[in-house]
C-alpha positions as CSV (number, residue, x, y, z in Angstrom):
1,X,0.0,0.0,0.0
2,X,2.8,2.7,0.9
3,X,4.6,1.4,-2.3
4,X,1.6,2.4,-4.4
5,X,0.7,5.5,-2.5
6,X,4.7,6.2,-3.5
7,X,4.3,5.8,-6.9
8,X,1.1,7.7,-7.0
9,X,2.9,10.6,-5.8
10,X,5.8,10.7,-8.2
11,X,3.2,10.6,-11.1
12,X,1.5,13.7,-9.7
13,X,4.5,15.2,-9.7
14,X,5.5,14.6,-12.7
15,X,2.4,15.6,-14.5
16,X,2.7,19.4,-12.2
17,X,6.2,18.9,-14.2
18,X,5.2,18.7,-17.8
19,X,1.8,20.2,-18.0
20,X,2.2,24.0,-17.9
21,X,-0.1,25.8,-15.5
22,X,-1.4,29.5,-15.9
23,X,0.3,32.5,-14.4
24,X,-1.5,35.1,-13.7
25,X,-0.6,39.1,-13.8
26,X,-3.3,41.2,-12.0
27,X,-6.9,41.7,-12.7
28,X,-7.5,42.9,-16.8
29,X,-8.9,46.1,-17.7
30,X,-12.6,46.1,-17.4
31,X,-13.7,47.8,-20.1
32,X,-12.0,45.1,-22.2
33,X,-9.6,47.2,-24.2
34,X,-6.6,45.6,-22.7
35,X,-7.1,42.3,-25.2
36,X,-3.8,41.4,-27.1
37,X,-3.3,39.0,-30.1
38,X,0.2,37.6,-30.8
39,X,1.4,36.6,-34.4
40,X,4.7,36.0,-35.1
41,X,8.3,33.5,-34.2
42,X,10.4,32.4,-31.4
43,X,10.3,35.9,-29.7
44,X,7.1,36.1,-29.3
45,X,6.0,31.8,-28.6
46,X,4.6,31.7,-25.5
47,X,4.7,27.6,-26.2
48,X,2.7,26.5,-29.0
49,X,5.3,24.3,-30.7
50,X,4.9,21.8,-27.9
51,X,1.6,21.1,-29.4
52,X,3.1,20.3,-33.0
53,X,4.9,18.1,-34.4
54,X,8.1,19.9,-34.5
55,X,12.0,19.7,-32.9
56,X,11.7,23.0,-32.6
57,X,11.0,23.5,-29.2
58,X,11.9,24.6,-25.7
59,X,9.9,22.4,-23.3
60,X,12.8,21.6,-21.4
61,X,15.4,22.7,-18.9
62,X,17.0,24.8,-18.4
63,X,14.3,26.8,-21.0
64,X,11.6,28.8,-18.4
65,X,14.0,28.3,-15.3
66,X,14.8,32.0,-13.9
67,X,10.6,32.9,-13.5
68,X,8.4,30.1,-14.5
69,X,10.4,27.6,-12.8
70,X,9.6,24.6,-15.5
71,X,10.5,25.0,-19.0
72,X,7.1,26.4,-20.4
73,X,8.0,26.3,-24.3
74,X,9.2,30.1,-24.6
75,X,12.8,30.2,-25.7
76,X,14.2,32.2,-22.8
77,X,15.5,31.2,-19.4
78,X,12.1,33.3,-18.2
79,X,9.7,36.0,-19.6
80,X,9.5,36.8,-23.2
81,X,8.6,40.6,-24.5
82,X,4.6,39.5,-24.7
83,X,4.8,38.7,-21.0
84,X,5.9,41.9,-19.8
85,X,3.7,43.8,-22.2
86,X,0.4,41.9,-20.9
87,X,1.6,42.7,-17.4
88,X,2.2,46.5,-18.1
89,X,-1.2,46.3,-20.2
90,X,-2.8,44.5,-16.7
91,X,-3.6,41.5,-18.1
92,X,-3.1,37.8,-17.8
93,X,-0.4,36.0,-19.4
94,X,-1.6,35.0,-22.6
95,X,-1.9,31.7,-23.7
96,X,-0.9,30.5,-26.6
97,X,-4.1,29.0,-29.1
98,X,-3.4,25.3,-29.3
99,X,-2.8,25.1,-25.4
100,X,-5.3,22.3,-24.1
101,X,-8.7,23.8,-22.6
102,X,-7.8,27.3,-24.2
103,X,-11.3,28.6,-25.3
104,X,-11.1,31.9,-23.4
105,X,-10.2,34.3,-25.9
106,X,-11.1,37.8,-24.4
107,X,-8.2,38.4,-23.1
108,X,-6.5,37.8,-26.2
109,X,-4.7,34.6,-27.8
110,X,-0.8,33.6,-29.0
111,X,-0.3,32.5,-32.6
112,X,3.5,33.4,-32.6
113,X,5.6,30.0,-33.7
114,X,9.0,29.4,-33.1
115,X,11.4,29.5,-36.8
116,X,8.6,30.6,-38.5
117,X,8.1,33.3,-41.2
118,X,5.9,35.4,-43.2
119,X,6.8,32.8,-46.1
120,X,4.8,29.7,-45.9
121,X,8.2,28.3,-47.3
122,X,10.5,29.1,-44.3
123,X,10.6,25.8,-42.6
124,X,7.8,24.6,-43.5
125,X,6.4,21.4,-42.1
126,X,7.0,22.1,-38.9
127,X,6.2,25.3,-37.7
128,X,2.7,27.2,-38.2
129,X,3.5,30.5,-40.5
130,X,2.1,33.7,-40.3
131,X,-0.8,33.0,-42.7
132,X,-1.7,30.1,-40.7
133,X,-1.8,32.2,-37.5
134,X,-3.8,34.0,-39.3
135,X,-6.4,31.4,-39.9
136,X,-6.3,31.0,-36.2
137,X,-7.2,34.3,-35.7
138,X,-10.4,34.3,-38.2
139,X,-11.4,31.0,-36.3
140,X,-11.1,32.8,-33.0
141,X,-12.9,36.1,-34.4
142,X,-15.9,34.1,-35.2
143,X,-15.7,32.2,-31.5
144,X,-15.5,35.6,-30.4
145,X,-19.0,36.5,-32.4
146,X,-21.1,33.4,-31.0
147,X,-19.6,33.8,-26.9
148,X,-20.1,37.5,-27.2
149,X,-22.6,38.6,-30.1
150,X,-21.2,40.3,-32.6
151,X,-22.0,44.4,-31.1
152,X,-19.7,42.7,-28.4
153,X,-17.0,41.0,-30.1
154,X,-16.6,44.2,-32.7
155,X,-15.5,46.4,-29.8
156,X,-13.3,44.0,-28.1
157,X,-11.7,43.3,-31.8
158,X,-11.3,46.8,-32.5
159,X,-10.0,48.0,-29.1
160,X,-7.4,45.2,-29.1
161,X,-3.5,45.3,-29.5
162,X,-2.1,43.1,-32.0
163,X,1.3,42.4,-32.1
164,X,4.2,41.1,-34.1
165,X,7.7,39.8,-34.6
166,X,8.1,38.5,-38.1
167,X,10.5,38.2,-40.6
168,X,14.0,37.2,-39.4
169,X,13.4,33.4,-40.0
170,X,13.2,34.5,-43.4
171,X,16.0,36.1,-43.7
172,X,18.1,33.7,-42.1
173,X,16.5,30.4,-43.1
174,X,18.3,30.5,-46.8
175,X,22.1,30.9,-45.0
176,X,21.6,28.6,-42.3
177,X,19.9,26.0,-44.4
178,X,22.1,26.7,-47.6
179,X,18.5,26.1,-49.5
180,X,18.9,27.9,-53.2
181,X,15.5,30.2,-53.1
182,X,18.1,33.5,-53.1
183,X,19.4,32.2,-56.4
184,X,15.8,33.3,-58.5
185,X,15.7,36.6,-56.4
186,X,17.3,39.6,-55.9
187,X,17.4,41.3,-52.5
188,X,14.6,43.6,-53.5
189,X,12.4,40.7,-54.6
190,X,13.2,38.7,-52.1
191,X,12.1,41.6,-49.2
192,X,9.2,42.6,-51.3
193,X,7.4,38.6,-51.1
194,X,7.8,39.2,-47.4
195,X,6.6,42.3,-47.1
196,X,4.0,41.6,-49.3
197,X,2.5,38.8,-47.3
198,X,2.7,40.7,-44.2
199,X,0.8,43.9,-45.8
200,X,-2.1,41.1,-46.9
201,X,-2.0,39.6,-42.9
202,X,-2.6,42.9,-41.5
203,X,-5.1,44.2,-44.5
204,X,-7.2,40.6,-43.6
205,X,-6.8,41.6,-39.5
206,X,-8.3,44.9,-40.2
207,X,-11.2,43.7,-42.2
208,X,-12.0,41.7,-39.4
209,X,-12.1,44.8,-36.8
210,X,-8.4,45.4,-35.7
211,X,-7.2,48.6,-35.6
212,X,-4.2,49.0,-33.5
213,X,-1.0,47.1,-34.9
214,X,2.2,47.0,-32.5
215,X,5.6,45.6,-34.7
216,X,9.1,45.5,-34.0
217,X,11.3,46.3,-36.5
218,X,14.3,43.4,-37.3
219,X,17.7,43.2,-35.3
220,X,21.2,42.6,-36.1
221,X,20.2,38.7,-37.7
222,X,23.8,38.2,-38.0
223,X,25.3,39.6,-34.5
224,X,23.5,36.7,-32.4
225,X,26.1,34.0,-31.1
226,X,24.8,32.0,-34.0
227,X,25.5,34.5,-36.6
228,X,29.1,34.3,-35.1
229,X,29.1,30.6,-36.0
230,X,27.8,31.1,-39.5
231,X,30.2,34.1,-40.2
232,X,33.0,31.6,-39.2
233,X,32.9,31.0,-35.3
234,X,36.5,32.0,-33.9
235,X,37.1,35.3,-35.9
236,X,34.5,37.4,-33.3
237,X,32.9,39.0,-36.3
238,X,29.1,39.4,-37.4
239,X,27.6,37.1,-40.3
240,X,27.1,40.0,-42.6
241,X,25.0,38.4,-45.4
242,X,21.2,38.7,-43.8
243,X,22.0,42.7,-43.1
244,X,21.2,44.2,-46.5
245,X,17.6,42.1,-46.4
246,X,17.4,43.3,-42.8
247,X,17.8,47.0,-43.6
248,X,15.6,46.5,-46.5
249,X,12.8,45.1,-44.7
250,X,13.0,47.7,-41.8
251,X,12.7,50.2,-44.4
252,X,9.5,49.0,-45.8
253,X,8.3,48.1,-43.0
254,X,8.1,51.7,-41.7
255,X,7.4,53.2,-45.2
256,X,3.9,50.3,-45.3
257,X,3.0,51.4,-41.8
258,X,2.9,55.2,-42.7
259,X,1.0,54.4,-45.6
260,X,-1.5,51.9,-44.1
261,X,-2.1,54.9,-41.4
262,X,-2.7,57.5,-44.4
263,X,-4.9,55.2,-45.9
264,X,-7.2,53.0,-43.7
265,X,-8.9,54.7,-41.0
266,X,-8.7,54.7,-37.6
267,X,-5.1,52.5,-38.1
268,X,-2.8,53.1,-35.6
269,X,0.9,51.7,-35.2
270,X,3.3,51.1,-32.9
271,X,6.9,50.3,-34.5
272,X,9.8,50.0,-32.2
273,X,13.3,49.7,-33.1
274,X,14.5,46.4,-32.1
275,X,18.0,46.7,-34.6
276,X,19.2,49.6,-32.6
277,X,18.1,48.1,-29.6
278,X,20.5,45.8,-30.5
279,X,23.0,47.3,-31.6
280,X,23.5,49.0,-28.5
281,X,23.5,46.0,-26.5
282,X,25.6,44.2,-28.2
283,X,28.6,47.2,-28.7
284,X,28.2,48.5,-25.0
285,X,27.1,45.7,-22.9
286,X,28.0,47.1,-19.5
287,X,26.2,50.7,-20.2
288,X,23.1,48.4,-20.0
289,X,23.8,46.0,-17.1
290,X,25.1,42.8,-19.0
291,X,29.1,41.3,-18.5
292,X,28.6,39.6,-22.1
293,X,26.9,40.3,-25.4
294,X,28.9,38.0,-27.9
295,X,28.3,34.7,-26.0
296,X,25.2,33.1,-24.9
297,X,24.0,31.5,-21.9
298,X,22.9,28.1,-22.5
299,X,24.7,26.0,-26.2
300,X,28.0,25.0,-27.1
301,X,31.0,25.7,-29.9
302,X,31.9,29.2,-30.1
303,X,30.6,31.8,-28.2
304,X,28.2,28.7,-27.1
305,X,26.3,29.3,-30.5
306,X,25.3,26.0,-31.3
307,X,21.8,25.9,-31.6
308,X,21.9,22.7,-28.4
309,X,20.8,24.2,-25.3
310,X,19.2,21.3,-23.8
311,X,20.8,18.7,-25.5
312,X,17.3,17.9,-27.8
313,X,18.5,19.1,-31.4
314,X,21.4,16.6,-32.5
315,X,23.9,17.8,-29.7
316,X,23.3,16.1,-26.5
317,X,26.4,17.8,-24.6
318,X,26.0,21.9,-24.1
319,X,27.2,24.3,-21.1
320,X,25.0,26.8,-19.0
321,X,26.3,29.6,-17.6
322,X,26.5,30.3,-13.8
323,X,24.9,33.9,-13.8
324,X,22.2,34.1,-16.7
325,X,21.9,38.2,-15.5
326,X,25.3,38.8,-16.9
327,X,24.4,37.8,-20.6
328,X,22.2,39.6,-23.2
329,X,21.5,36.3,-24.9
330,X,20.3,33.3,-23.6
331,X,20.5,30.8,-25.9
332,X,22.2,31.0,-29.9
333,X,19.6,33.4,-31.2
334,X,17.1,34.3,-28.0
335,X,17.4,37.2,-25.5
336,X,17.5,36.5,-21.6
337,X,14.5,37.4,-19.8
338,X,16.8,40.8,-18.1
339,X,17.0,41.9,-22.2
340,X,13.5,41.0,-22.7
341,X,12.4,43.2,-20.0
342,X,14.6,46.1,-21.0
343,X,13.0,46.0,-24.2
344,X,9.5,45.6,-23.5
345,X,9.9,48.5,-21.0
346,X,11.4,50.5,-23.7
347,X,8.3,49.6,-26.4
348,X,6.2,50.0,-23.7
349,X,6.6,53.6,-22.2
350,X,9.6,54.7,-24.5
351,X,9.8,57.8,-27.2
352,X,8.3,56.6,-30.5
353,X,11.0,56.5,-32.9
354,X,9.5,56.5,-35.8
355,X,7.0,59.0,-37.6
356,X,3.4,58.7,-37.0
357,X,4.0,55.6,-34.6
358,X,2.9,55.0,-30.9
359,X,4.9,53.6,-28.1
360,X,2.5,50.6,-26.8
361,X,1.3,52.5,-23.9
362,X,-0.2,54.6,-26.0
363,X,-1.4,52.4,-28.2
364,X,-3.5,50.2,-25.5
365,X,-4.8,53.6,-24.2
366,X,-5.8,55.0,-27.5
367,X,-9.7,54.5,-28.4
């Protein structure tokens, strides 16, 4: 009988180990306008690959260690940017759509996939890309319209924040794959199919009732510990090649926003600049807090920029640093929850750098 009640125990603690549980910041907004929707890659998964068939995922130590204290799929020793945004925005963590039991959308809903694109072609087959998200989204609008009514559901679609973090999985998905699709396209070409399927995501979001967009612009792609492996791992240089599709795409990014704000009414925009973010961070670590901006965390090789924290992707041996606080990345390609935070508070409450744009404080608040 002990023996049993034993074994009993272990499995209860096991499942507390594996199934995630909610987290909850403090009370939402009542008037409803605090709801946030979520499209996009690896910075923004709150978990959602664990529910696909995919190896690209982080639903293991030491992922999720420094706050959640399991690994809860997010590619970060803690909180992602969405985390801290929902918790300025007083809101509860959002979930992301697949998670088991999720049919509470009110509050909002994550879509964002881990290595995937605005492309349908970047990794395809095992992640969910941004057109699929969207599809997500339309299936959640019309949930939204039999819970709610549609009066209802029009307001809370139109007061909500939707956010995104797109695009670099494109960009880097040709170098680190050595697939040929750059061959048929010049740069221009290449920036204008992504562009171009993000323009038709948003266009299709605000036929349905959104109005306020939030989007990050794209960082220094090849300035990531992995970058440093691609460009050559020892010399201590960047991986140059993604850059001029990088400054390309933050280019149009801000030139589509402007228009789309000119042109469809009641559009509003945040756009943050996540390259010079970046680009700080990574030159003058210690003016921001951090020992280390070349190496990460968690991985192994040089600068620890093999994609293996974990030991789940090919390369069962990797190291883990002794103070994650120190380092502005966590693993080969993903901020640590202390960078994450910086940033969000930045996006959150900081000076809009860009013409016409919000900060997302401002955005949340605006009517």
């Amino acid at each position: 009988m002990a023996k049993s009640s034993f074994v009993i125990s272990v499995m209860v603690v096991l499942i507390l180990l594996v199934i995630p549980t909610k987290c909850y910041y403090p009370e939402p907004l009542e008037d409803g306008s605090g709801s946030l929707f979520i499209f996009g890659d690896s910075l923004y998964d709150a978990g959602i690959n664990n529910y696909i068939n995919t190896i690209v995922r982080a639903n293991y130590y030491p992922y999720g260690e420094t706050f959640f204290k399991y690994p809860s799929g997010r590619f970060c020793d803690g909180r992602i940017i969405p985390d801290f945004i929902a918790e300025y925005a007083k809101l509860p963590l959002i979930q992301p759509y697949l998670y088991p039991g999720n049919h509470d959308f009110k509050y909002g809903v994550n879509f964002a996939s881990a290595g995937s694109g605005a492309l349908p072609e970047t990794r395809q087959g095992i992640v969910i890309d941004l057109k699929t998200q969207l599809g997500y989204f339309k299936n959640v609008s019309n949930q939204l319209k039999q819970q709610m009514g549609y009066a209802n559901s029009k307001t809370l679609l139109s007061k909500a924040v939707y956010m995104f973090s797109v695009g670099s999985n494109d960009y880097l998905f040709p170098f680190d794959t050595n697939t040929t699709v750059l061959n048929s396209h010049t740069t221009e070409q290449y920036v204008g199919m992504v562009i171009g399927n993000i323009t038709e995501v948003i266009q299709e979001i605000y036929n349905i009732g959104g109005r306020k967009f939030g989007f990050l612009n794209l960082g220094l792609l090849g300035c990531t510990p992995n970058g440093r492996v691609l460009e050559g791992g020892h010399s201590g240089g960047c991986f140059e090649k993604p850059t001029p599709f990088v400054k390309l795409h933050n280019l149009q990014l801000s030139t589509l926003l402007k228009g789309l704000h000119t042109k469809l009414k009641g559009f509003e925009y945040s756009l943050v600049d996540f390259y010079s973010f970046w680009e700080e961070r990574i030159k003058h670590p210690s003016k921001y807090g951090f020992k280390e901006a070349k190496e990460a965390c968690c991985g192994s090789g040089p600068y620890r920029g093999h994609f293996s924290c974990g030991g789940r992707r090919g390369e069962k041996e990797y190291e883990v640093c002794e103070n994650v606080k120190d380092y502005v990345f966590f693993d080969s390609d993903h901020p640590t929850e202390k960078a994450n935070e910086q940033f969000a508070k930045e996006a959150w409450s900081g000076k809009p750098g860009f013409s016409g744009a919000h900060n997302l404080k401002a955005l949340f608040e605006s009517m």
